[in-house]
C-alpha positions as CSV (number, residue, x, y, z in Angstrom):
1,X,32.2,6.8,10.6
2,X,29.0,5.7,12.2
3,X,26.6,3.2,10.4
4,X,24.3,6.2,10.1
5,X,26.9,8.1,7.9
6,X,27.6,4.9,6.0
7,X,24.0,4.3,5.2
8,X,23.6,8.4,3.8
9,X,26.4,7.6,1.4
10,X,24.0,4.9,-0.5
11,X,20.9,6.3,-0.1
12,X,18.1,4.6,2.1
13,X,18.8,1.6,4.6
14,X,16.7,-1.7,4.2
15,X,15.5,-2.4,7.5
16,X,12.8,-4.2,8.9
17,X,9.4,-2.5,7.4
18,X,8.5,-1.7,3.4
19,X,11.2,-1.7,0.8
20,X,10.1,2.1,-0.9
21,X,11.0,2.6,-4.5
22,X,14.4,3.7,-4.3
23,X,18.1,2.7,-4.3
24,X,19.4,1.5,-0.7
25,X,22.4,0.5,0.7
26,X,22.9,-1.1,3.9
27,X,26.1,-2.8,6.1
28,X,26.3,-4.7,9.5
29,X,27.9,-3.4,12.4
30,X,30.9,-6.0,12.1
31,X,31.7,-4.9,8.7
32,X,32.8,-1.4,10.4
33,X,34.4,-2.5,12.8
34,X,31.3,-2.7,15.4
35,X,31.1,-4.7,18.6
36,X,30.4,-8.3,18.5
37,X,26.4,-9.3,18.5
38,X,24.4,-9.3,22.0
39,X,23.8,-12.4,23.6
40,X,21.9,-12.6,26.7
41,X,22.3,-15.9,29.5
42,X,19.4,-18.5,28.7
43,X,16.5,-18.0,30.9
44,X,15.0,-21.3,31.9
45,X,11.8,-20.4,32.6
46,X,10.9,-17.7,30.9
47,X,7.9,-15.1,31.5
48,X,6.1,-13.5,28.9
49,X,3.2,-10.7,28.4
50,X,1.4,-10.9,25.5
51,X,-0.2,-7.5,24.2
52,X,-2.3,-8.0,21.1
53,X,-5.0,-11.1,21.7
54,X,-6.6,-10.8,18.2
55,X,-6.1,-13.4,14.9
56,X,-2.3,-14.0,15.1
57,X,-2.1,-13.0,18.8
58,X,-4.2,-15.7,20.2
59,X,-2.9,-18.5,17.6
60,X,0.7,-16.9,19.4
61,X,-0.6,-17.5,23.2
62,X,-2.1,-20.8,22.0
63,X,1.6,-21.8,20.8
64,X,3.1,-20.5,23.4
65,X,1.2,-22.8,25.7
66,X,2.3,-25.8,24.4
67,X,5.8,-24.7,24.8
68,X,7.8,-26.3,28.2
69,X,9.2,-23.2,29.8
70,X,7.3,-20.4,29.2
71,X,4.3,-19.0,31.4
72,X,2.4,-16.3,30.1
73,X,2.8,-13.9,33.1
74,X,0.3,-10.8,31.4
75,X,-1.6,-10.3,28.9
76,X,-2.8,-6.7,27.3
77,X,-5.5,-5.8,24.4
78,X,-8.3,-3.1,23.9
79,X,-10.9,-5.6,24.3
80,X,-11.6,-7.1,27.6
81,X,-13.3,-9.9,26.0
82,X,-9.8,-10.7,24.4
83,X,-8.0,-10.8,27.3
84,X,-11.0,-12.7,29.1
85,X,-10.0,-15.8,26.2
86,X,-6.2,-15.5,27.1
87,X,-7.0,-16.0,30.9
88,X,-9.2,-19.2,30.0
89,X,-7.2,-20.7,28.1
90,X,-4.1,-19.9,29.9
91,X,-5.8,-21.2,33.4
92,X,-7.3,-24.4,31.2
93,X,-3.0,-25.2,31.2
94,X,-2.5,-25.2,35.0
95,X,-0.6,-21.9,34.6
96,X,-2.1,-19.2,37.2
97,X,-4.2,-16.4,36.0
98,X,-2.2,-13.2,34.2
99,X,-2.3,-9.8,35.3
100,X,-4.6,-7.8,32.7
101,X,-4.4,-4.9,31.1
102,X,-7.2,-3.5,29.4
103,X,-7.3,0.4,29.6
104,X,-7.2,1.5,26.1
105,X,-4.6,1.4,23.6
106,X,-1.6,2.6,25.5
107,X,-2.3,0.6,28.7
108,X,1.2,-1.3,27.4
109,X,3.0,1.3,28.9
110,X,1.2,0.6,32.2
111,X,2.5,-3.4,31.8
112,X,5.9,-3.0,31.2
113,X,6.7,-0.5,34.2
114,X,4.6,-2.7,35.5
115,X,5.0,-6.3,35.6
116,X,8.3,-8.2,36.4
117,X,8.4,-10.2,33.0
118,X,11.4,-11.2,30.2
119,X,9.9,-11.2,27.0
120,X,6.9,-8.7,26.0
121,X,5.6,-10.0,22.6
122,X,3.2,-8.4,20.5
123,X,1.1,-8.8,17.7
124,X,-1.2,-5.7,16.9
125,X,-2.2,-3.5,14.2
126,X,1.5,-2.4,12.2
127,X,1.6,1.0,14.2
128,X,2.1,-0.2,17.7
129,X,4.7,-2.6,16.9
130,X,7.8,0.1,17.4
131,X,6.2,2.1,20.4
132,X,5.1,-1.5,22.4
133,X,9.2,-2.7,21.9
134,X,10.6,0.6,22.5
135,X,8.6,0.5,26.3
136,X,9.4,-3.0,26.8
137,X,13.4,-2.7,26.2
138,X,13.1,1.0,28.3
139,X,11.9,-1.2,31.3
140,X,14.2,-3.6,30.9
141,X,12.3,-6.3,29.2
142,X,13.4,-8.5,26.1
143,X,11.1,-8.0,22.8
144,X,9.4,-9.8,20.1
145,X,6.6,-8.8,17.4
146,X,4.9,-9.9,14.6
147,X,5.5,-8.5,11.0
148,X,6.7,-6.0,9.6
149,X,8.8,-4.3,12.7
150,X,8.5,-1.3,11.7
151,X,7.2,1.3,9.0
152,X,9.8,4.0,9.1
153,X,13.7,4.2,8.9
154,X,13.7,6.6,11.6
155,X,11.6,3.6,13.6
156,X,14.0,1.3,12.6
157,X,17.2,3.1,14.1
158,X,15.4,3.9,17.1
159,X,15.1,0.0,17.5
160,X,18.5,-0.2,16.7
161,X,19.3,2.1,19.3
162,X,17.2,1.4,21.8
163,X,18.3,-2.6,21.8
164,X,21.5,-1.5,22.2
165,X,21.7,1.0,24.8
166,X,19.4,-0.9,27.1
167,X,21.0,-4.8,26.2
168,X,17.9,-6.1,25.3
169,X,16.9,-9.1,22.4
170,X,14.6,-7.1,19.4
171,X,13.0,-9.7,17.8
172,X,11.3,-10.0,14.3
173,X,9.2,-12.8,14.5
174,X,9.6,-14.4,10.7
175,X,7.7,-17.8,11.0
176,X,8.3,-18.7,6.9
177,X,11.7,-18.9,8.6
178,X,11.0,-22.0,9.6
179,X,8.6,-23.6,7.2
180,X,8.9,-27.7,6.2
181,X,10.3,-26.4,2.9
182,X,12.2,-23.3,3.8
183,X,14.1,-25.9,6.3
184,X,14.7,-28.3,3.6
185,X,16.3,-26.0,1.2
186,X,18.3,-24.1,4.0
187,X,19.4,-27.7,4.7
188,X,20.5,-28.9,1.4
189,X,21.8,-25.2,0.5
190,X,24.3,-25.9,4.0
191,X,25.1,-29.4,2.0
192,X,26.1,-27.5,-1.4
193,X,23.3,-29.6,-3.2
194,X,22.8,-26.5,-5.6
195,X,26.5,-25.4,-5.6
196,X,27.4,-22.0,-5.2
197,X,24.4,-19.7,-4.7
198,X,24.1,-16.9,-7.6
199,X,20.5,-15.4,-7.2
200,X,17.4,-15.9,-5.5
201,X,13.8,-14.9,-5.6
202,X,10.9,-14.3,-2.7
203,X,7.9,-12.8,-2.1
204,X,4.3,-12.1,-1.0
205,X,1.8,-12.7,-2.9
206,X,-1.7,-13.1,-1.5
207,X,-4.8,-12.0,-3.0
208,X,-5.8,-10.1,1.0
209,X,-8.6,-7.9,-0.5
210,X,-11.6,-9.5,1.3
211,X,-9.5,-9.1,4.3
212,X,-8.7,-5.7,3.8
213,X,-12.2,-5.0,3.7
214,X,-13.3,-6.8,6.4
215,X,-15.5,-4.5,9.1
216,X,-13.7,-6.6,11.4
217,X,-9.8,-7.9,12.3
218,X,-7.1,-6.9,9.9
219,X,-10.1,-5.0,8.0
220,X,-9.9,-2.4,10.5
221,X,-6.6,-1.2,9.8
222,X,-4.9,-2.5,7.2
223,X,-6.6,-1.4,3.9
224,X,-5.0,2.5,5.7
225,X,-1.1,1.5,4.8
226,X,-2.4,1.2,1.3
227,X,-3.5,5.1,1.2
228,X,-0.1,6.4,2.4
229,X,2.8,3.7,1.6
230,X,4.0,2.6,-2.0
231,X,6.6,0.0,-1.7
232,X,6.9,-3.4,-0.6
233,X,5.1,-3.4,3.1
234,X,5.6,-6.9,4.0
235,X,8.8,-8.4,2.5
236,X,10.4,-10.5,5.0
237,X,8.1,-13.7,4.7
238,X,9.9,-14.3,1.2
239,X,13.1,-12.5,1.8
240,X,13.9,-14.3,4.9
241,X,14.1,-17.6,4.0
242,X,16.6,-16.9,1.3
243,X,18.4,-14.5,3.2
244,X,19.3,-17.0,5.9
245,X,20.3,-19.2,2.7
246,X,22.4,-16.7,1.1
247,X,24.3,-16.1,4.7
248,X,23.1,-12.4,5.0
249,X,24.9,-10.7,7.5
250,X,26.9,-13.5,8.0
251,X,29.0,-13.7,5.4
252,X,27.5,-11.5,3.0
253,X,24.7,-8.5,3.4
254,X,22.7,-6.6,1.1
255,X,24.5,-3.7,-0.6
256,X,21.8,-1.7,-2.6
257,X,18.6,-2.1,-4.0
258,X,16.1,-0.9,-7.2
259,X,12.5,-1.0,-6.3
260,X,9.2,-0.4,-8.2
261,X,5.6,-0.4,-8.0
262,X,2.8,0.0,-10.8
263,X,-0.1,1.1,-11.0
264,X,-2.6,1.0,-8.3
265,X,-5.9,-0.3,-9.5
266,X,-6.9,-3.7,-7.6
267,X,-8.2,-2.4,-4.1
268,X,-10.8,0.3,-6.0
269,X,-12.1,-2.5,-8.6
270,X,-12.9,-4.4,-5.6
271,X,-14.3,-1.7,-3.5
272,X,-16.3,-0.7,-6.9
273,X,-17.7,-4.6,-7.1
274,X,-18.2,-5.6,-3.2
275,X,-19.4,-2.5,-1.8
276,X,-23.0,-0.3,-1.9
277,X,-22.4,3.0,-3.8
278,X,-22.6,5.2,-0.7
279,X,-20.1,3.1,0.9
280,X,-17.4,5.8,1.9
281,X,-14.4,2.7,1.0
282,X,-15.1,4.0,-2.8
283,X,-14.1,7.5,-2.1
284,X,-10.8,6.2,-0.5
285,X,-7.7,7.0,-2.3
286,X,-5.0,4.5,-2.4
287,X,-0.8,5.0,-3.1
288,X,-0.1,1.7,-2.7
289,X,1.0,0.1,-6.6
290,X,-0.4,-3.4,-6.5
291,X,2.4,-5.0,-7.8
292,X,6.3,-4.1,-6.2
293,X,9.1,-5.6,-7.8
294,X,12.8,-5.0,-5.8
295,X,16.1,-6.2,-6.8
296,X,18.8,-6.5,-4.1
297,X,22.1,-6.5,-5.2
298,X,24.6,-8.1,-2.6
299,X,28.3,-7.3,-1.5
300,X,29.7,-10.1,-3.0
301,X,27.6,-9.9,-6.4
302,X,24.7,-11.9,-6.2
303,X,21.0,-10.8,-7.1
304,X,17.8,-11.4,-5.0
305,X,14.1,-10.5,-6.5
306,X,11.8,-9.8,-3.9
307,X,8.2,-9.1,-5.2
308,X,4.7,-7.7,-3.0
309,X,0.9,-8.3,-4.5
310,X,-1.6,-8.3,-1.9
311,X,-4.1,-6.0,-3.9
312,X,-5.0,-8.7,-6.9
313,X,-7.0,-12.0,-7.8
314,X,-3.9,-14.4,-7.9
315,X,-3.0,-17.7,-6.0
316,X,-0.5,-17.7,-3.1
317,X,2.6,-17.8,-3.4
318,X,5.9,-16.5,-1.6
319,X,7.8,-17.9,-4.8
320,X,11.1,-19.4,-2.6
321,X,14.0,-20.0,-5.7
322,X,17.6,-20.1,-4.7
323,X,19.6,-21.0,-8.3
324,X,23.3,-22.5,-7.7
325,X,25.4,-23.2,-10.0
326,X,24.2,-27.0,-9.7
327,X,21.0,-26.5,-10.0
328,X,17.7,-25.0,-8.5
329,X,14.9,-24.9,-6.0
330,X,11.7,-23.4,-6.7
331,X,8.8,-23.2,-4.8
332,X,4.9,-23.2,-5.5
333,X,4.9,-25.7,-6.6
334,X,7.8,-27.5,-4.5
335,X,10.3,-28.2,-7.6
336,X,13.8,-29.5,-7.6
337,X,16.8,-29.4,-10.4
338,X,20.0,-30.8,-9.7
């Protein structure tokens, strides 16, 4: 039996993009009887294109100066004017000019039969992220992109697969990962400070309507996932952390899941308030339920809540409990309980 076959017998696999209402069930590759994980040889110097020079993208390039090691070798985006920044500030290190890549929005193809690079990294509107990896790994290049990987299951398996057939690193970029206080807990979970770990909680919660209206940046695109997606679209900044502390995959994994959204109301109120009464945003329809609640059961018993509002007036908050039976950590604000 194939993990594909596996996966039918519980439903829906929990991958990499939005949790949809509905029960999943999911299992890694060592549980049946799989190969071990890739590794790939270090790379000392390693050389990167970067396709995607917007908000995150150029905070990325910017990071990925400072960084002993990595030369940014190419660097891709629809607007030249983008790319025109990436050379500046790449040259302004002492690095030599990248190779550009500016001929509309598939010119990524062009870069990675192109350039002689390890690592193509991306971070562009959600629908490019599984078609800029699939041509990187296909030309024999490593991969990395920002959240959510991808949409679809289908996307997700042809991730799967294509990492495997062409032994190539696919990389979701989670930086809550790695977060002051997602380190500490990880930490003092490692040290059995809370005991033995029963449940957890995570989340996004983010009130991103004046962003998704935006006539510029994420305004361009993402207030669209909201007219054909009800779920949870952007999970893993909450679910990772706790993931890593409840050993997911390694040691445990998810086995299936409930998931639910309400109603959707928050995205037309604000269209209704902000917006001139011709503006065609009123007339849009949305799917998306404003809140989603999912509850991950695991393979050895224990519970994880994982909960998406980006649509409502609230404070931020990616929640961040892990409860032992010792005590607690719960996050926003930062408490302890031992």
């Amino acid at each position: 039996m194939d993990r594909r076959d596996f996966l039918k017998l519980g439903g829906t696999a929990i991958a990499a993009g939005a949790l949809t209402p509905r029960s999943v069930a999911a299992a890694t590759p060592q549980a049946q009887g799989g190969a071990a994980p890739f590794a790939a040889p270090p790379i000392p110097n390693v050389r990167i294109a970067y396709v995607g020079i917007g908000g995150q993208g150029s905070s990325h390039v910017e990071n990925l100066l400072r960084i002993p090691g990595c030369r940014i070798a190419a660097v891709c985006d629809i607007r030249p004017e983008r790319t025109d920044w990436a050379t500046t500030a790449i040259t302004a290190k002492g690095h030599p000019a990248p190779a550009v890549y500016t001929r509309g929005p598939r010119d990524f193809e062009r870069l990675c039969e192109t350039e002689d690079v390890d690592l193509v990294y991306n971070a562009t509107p959600w629908e490019w992220h599984v078609p800029i990896m699939l041509a990187a790994m296909k030309n024999g290049k490593h991969t990395a992109t920002e959240v959510p990987a991808a949409m679809t299951l289908d996307d997700c398996w042809a991730l799967v697969d294509a990492a495997e057939q062409h032994r190539k690193h696919c990389v979701l970029m989670e930086n809550c990962n790695y977060d002051r206080p997602e380190m500490m807990v990880y930490n003092m979970v490692r040290q059995g400070v809370f005991g033995e770990l029963l449940h957890a909680e995570g989340g996004y919660l983010h009130d991103l309507r004046a962003i998704k209206f935006a006539d510029e940046g994420e305004g361009l695109w993402r207030r669209e996932w909201a007219k054909k997606v009800n779920g949870n679209l952007y999970p893993t900044h909450g679910l990772g952390p706790v993931a890593n502390c409840l050993d997911i995959n390694r040691g445990d994994r998810f086995d299936y899941l409930v998931s639910m959204s309400g109603p959707s109301r928050g995205l037309q109120a604000w269209a209704a308030e902000h917006t001139p009464p011709d503006s065609p945003k009123r007339r849009e329809h949305y799917v998306l339920g404003d809140v989603n609640a999912s509850l991950i059961k695991t393979a050895r018993g224990r519970t994880i809540l994982v909960e998406h509002c980006t649509n409502l007036p609230r404070p931020y908050s990616r929640i961040h409990l892990v409860q032992g039976t010792r005590g607690l950590f719960q996050g926003y604000p930062d408490r302890v309980y031992i």
